[in-house]
GUBADREN-396104 format. One record per residue (C-alpha): residue in three letters; z negated, x negated, y negated. Coordinates in steps of 0.2 Angstrom, whole numbers, always signed. Layout:
residues N
> aa Z X Y
> ALA Z X Y
...
//
This chain:
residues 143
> aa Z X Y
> UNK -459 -1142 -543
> UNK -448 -1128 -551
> UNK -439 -1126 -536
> UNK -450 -1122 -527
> UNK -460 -1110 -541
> UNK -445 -1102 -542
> UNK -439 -1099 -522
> UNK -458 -1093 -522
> UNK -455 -1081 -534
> UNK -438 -1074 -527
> UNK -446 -1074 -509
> UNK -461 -1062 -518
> UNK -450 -1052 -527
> UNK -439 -1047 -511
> UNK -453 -1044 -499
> UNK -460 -1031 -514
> UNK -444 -1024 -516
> UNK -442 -1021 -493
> UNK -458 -1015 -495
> UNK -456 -1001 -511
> UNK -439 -997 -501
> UNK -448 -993 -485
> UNK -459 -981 -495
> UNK -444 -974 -501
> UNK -436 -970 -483
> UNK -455 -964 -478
> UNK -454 -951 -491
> UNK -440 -944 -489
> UNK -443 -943 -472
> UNK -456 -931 -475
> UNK -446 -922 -486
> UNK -433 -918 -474
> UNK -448 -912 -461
> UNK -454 -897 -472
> UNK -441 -883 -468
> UNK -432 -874 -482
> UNK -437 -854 -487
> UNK -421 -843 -482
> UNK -419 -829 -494
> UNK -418 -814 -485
> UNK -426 -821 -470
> UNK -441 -810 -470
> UNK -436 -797 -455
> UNK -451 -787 -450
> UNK -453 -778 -433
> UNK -440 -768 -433
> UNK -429 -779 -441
> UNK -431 -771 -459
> UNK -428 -783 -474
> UNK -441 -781 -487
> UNK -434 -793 -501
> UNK -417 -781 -498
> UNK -429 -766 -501
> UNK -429 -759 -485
> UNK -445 -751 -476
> UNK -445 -745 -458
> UNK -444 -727 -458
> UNK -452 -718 -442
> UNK -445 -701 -445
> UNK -428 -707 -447
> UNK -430 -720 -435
> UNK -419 -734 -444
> UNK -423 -746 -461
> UNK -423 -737 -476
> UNK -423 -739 -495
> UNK -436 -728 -500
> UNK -431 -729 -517
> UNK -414 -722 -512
> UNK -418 -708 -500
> UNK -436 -701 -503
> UNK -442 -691 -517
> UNK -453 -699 -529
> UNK -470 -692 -532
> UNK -479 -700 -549
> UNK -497 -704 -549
> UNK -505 -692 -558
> UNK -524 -691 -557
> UNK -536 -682 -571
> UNK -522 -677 -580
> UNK -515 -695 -582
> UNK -499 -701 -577
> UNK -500 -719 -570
> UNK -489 -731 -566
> UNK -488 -732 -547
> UNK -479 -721 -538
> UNK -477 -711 -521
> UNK -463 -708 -510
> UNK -457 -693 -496
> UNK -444 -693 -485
> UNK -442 -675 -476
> UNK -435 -672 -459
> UNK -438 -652 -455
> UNK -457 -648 -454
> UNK -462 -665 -455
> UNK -463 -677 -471
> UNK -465 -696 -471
> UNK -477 -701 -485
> UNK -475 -719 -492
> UNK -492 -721 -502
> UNK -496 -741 -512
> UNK -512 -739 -506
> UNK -507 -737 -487
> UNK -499 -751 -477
> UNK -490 -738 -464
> UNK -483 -722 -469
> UNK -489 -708 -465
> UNK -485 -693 -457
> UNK -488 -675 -462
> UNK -483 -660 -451
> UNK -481 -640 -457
> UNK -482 -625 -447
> UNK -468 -616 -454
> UNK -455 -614 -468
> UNK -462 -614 -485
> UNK -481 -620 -480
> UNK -490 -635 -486
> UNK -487 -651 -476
> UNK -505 -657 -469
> UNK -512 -671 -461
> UNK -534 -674 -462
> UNK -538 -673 -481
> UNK -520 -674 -488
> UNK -510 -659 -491
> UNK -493 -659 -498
> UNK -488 -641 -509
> UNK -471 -637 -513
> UNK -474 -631 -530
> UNK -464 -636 -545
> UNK -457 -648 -536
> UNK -471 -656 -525
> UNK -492 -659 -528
> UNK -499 -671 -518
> UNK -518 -668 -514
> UNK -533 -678 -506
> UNK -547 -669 -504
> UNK -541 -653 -512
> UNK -539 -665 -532
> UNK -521 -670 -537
> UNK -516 -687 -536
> UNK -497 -688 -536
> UNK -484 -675 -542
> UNK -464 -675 -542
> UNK -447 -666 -539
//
């Protein structure tokens, strides 16, 4: 009788082990499935890296780092001065405006040397280093 309770209990205690193994193996089958996040990876149209920094730049028709080569325009509404920030890259009469609040850039056009650049309600004024109008109110200035 106490062989057999205890051939019983070996026998149970293998077929729970196959079975928590075969879990085991089904799990980390479904781990291997999911594909890892690749640094860097992120490539827009163009081919511009974002988590590098870089922004496709129509004017200067290659990836850019906006930071790096535009002139930085603080907000500045009211008289305050806020955190975010705007930037411009030039290219003869016509200036590339990188605003937060826009997903594309936008593209302003002057009529000559040492005019405003324009483009609907915005209007960029080369005065003290630059103002940056909607709607004829300040919203960003810089150098």
């Amino acid at each position: 009788m106490k062989k057999i309770f205890l051939f019983s209990i070996i026998v149970g205690l293998s077929f729970s082990c196959a079975k928590k193994i075969s879990e085991e193996n089904k799990t980390l089958d479904k781990k291997e499935e999911s594909k890892p996040v690749v640094v860097g990876g992120d490539s827009d149209a163009h081919g511009c890296k974002a988590s590098a920094g870089y922004t496709w730049s129509t004017l200067k028709k290659e990836c850019v780092r906006i930071f790096e080569v535009g002139t930085k325009l603080a907000h500045a509404e009211d008289g305050k001065t806020y955190s975010t920030v705007a930037y411009v890259i030039f290219d003869g009469n016509k200036a590339e405006l990188f605003l937060d609040t826009q997903k594309d850039p936008i593209i302003l056009e002057r009529k000559s040397e040492g005019d405003s650049w324009t483009k609907d309600d915005l209007q960029l004024i080369p005065w003290k280093g630059y103002v940056l109008k909607k709607a004829g109110k300040i919203i960003y200035t810089g150098e």
